[in-house]
N, C-alpha and C positions, 0 to 999 in steps of 0.2 A: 718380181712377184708381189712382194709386200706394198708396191706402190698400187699398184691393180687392185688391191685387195681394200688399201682405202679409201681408191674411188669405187669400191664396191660398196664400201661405207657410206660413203659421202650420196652415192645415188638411193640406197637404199631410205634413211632417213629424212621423208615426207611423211605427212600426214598422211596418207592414202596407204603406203605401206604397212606402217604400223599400225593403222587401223586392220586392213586388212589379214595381217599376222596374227592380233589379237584373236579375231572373228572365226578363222579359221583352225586357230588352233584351240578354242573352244569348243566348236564344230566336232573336231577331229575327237579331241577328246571324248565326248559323247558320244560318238561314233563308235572308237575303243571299247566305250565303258558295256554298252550292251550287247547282248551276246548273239554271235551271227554276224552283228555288220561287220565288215573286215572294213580295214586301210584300204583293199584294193577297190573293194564295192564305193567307198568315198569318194575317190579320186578320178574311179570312171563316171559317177555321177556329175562330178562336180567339170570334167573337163569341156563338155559341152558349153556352159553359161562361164568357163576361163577364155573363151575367145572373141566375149564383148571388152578381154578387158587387155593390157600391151602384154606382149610376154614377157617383161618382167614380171608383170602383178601374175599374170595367169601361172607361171612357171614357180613363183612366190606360191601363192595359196595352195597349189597342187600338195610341193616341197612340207607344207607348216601344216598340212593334214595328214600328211600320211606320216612325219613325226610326231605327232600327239597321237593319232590310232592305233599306235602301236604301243603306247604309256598307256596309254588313258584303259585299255584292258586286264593290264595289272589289280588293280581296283574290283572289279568284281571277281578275280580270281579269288584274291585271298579273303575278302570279307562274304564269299559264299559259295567257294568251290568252282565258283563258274565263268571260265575263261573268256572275256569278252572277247579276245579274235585269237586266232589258233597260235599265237606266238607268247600268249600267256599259260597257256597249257601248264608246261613246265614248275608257274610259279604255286599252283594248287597246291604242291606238295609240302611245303614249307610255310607258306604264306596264308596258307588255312588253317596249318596248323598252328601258327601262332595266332593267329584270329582266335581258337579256341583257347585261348592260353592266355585268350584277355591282354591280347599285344597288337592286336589290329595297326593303331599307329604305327608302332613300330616298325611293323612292315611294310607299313605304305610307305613310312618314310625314307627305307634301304631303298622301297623300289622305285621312286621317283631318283632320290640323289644317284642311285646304281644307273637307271637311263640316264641321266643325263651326263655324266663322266661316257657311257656308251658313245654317247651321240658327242661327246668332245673330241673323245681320242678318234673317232671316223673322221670327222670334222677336219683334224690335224690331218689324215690321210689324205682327205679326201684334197686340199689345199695344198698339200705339199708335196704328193706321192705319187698325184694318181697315174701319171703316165707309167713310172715302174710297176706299179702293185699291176697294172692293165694287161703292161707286157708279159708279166708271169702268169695273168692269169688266164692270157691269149693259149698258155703253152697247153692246158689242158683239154683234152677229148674226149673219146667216149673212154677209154680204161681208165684214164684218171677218176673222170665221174662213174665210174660206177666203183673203185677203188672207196673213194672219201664219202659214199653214199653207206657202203659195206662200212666202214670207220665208223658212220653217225649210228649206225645200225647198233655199233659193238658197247654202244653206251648202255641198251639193256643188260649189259654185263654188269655194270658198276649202278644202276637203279635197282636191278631186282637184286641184293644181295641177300635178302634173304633163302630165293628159291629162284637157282638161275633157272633151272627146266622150265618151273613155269612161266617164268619171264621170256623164255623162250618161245615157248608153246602160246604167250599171247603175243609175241610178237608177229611170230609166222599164220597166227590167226589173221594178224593185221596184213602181212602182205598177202596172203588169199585173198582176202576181200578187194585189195584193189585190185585184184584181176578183172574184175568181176566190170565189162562193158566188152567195150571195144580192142580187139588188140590193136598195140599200137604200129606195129609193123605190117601185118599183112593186113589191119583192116577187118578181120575174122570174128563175130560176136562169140565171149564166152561167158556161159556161167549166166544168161539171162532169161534162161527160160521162156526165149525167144518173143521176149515183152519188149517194145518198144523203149517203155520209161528206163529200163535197165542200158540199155544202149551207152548210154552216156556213163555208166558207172556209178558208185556211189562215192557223192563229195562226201568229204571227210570232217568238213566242219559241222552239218547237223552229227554227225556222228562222234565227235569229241562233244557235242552240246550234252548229246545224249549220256554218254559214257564218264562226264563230270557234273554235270548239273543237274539232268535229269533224275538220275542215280542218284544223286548226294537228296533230290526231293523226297525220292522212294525211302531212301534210309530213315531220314527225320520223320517221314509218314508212318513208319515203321514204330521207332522211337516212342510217338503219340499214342500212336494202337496200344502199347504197351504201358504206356503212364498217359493217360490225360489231362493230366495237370501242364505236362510241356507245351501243351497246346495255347496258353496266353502268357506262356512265361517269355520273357524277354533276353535275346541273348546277349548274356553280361561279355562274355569275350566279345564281341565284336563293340558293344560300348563302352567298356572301359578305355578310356582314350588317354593319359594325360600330358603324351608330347608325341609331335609327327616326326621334330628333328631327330637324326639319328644321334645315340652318344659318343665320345668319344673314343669309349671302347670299343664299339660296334663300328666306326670306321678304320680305324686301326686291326680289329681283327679280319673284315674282309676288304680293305685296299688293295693288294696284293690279288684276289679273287677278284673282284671288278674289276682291273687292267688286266689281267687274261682272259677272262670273258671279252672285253671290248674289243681285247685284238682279235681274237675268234669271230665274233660278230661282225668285224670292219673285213675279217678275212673271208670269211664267207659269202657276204655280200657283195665281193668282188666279185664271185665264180657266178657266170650266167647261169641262172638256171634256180638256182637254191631260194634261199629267204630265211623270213625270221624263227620262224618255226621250227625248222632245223638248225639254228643259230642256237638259240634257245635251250633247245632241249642239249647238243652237243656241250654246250657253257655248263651247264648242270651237271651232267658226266663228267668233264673234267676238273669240276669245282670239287664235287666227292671224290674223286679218283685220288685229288692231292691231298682233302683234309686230312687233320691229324686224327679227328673222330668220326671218319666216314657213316657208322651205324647211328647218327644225331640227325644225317639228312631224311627227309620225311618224316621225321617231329617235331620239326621247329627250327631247322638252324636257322640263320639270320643270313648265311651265306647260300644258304638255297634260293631265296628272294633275291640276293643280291648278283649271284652269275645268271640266271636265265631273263633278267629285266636288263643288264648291261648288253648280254649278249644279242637281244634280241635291239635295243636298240642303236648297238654300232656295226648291225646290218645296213641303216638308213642310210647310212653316209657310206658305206662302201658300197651299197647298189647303185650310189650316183657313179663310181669312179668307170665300170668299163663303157655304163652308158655315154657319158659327156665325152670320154678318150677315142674309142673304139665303136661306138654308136652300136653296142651289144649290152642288152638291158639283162640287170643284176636280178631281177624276180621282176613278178608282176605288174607291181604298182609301177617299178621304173619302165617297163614295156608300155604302160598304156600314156606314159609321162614322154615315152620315144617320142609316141605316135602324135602324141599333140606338138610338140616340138618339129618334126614336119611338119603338119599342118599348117605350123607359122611359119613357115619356108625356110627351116632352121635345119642345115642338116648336121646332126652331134658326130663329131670323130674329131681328130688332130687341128682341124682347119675352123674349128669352134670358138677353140681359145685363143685363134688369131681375128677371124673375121668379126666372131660376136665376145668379143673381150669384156665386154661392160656386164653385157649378161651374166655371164660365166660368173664374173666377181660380186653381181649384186644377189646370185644364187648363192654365193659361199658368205655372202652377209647375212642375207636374208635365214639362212638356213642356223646360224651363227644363233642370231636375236631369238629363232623362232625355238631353239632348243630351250635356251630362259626361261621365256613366256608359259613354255611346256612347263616346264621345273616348278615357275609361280603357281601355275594354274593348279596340277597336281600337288601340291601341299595348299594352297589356298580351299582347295576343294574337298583333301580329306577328312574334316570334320563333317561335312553337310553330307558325306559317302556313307560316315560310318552312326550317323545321326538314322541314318536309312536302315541301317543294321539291326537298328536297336528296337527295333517295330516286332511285337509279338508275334511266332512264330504262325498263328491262323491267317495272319493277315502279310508276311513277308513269303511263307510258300506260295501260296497261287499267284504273286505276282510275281517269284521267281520263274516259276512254269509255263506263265503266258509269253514273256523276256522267251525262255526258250522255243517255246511253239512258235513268236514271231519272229524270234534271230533266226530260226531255220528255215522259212517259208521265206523268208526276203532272199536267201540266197539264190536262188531261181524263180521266185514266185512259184512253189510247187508245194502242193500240199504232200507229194508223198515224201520230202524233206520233213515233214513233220513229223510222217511216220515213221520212217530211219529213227529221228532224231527220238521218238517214244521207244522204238525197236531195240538200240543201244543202251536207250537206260534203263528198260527190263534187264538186258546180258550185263549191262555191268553191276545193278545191283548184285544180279545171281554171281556174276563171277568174283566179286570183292568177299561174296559171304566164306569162296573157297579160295582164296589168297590170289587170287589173280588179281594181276594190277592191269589199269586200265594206259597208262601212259605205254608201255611196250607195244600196246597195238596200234595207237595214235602212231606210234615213232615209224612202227611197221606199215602203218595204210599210206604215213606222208613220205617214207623214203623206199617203197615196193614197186613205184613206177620208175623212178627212179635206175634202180638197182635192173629191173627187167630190163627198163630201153638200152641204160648204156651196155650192160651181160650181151646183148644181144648186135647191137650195133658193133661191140668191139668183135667178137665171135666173126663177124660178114668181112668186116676189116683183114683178119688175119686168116682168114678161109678156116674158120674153127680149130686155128691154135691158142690154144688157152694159155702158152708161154706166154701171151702175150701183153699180158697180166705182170710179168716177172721180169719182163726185160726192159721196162718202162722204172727209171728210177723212181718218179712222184708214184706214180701207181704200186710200185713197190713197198717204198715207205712207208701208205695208209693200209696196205694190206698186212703187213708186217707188224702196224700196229693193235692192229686188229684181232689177229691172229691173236695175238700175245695178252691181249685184254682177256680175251676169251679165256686163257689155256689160266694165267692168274687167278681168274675169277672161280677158275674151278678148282683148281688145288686150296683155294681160298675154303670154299666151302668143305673139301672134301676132309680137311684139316678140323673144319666145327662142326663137322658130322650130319651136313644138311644134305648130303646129295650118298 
């Protein structure tokens, strides 16, 4: 193995490579950085103009963008609430709040060093494991997924502590709305008032655009209305900069947090189907879940930045492992990475890393350098980020706003994405004024299709025994956990007298 590994080295190391690593993971990062484009939107652009080039290089740059667009969204999160692709979500809550707390640096620097430990320990999985982590994660079906779907579910238990009801009541706001198109099984339109554009449903990314950034505009518009003077003041939190590296206390207190985040993330990204998003937000669940001062997360901890930027980026390296093992792609971006990998007359499963041996290894190099590069570029960059921050707020809101009107109109070229994405951030100013949070519906719109197809699928399986749910160990397990988050969370409360 480790011989392979350094003639994956040894091929990887041209000029043409590392050029190209650089370019791309540049690329990528600005891709991240603004809000709307996603990793996936990247990589299906870019796979067209990868076939002028060998598939090393094309399999290279796909790899070195879609791990920098998944960093590189980090960054607008915390220096202005607004998530550049939906697997930064998560990092709003902590990561803006330190932004306002005149610690911007600080934060970007947990969440660059937090990816890139993500993207090591995948890394390590990914090169050392992948045929086991493959096989186990061959063993799950529909009960399993929609078991660990209901698990990521049960994190609004440990988010919303202050008020589980309505963390509830916004999360099941969130799975109603993804009903709302096509059903997935029989085909049946619901919920569309028999309009065409509804058919398709509504994506969820103008709608987290909406629901954090949009929002967060209305708020500060708000703010102004009420003192005008905020209107050319400069905001000091997000300039006060005076170091990106993290300290030594701050890696010592969440070490420990970032390596269970990256195994979650490298875990996750095994299971066909999932992604970062839900990597993400679940790292953040269980990052609160174990602190020692759980009621600190969404005010600033340093470990709220630091588990959903791990967790989201040691999704990258375990969506490689069922793809390259089993030729069953981990999320998105690795499905359209499949498709071009046939295209080169490549076909991914077991007989991969026999036939195309060079590849394989100059991917596990390539992917190696192009995590660095990430790591440089995101600390090389945070000051020219939060330089950007520091622009009075007349002239940093409409540019936040237009960022959003285009991040959500590129997602389909459709202007009524824009209106979603306006539509949401009316609800979530209104709903934040009454304590609803906006992440339980995110959690709910991204894991509600989910939760339906597999409920459903498993149901047809066992002729609608619902045992069978309980007779499934894995599926037991996540459900068992679940159950138990829930029932804690509420004697939790019922104990401070919030419920």
């Amino acid at each position: 193995m480790f011989s392979g590994l350094l003639e994956g080295f040894q091929s990887f190391f041209t000029f043409d490579m590392i050029l190209l690593t650089v370019v791309s993971v540049v690329g990528g990062y600005i891709v991240g950085f603004l809000p709307g484009l996603t990793a996936t939107m990247a990589v299906a652009i870019l796979v067209p103009l990868s076939f002028s080039l060998s598939a090393e290089q094309g399999l290279l740059i796909l790899a070195a963008v879609f791990i920098s667009a998944v960093q590189g969204g980090s960054v607008s999160a915390i220096l202005w609430n607004t998530p550049g692709t939906p697997a930064s979500a998560a990092l709003c809550f902590d990561g803006y709040s330190l932004t306002k707390k005149g610690m911007a640096g600080r934060a970007i620097g947990m969440a660059q060093i937090s990816a890139f430990c993500g993207l090591m320990v995948s890394w390590l999985f990914l090169v050392t494991l992948s045929p086991i982590i493959a096989k186990f994660a061959l063993k799950f079906s529909a009960p399993e997924y929609f078991a660990i779907s209901v698990f990521g579910l049960s994190v609004v238990a440990v988010l919303c502590s202050d008020s589980l009801l309505k963390g509830v009541i916004s999360a099941l706001l969130g799975v109603l709305t993804a009903t709302i198109g096509m059903d997935p099984i029989n085909g049946i339109s619901r919920y569309t008032g028999d309009t065409l554009i509804l058919m398709t449903g509504i994506s969820y990314v103008p709608a987290l655009i909406g629901l954090f950034a949009i929002s967060e505009v209305f708020r500060n518009a708000g703010a102004i209305i009420e003192n005008p003077a905020a209107l050319t003041h400069k905001d000091g939190g997000g300039g006060k900069i005076s170091r990106i590296l993290p300290t030594m206390e701050d890696i010592k207190y969440s070490i420990v947090t970032i390596f269970r985040s990256s195994l979650i993330g490298t875990f996750i990204g095994s299971l066909p189907g999932t992604g970062a998003d839900i990597a993400s937000f679940v790292s953040y669940g269980e990052a609160k879940r174990w602190a020692k001062n759980p009621d600190e997360f969404g005010k600033g901890d340093i470990n709220g930045v630091a588990a959903p930027q791990a967790g989201a980026n040691g999704v990258c390296g375990g969506a490689f492992i069922p793809m390259l093992t089993l030729g069953i792609p981990g999320d998105a971006v690795t499905a359209i990475i499949l498709g071009a990998l046939i295209i080169w007359g490549l076909q991914p499963g077991p007989n991969l890393f026999v036939e195309s041996s060079k590849l394989v290894n100059t991917l596990f190099a390539g992917f190696f350098v192009a995590s660095i590069v990430t790591l440089l570029v995101g600390l090389g960059l945070a000051n020219l980020f939060v330089k950007i921050d520091r622009l009075p707020k007349k002239y940093l809101l409409p540019c936040i706003f237009l960022l959003c009107c285009v991040g959500s109109y590129a997602i389909q070229n459709s202007i009524f994405d824009v209106f979603v994405a306006f539509f949401f951030g009316i609800a979530g100013f209104i709903l934040t004024r009454y304590g609803y949070q906006g992440s339980p519906f995110v959690l709910g719109m991204i894991l509600g299709p989910m939760i339906e197809q597999n409920l459903r699928r498993s149901l047809i399986i066992s002729n609608n025994d619902p045992f069978i749910f309980f007779t499934r160990p894995i599926s037991l397990t996540f459900l068992f956990i679940a159950i138990m988050t829930f029932v804690l969370s509420v004697r939790n409360q019922l104990k401070k007298g919030q419920i």
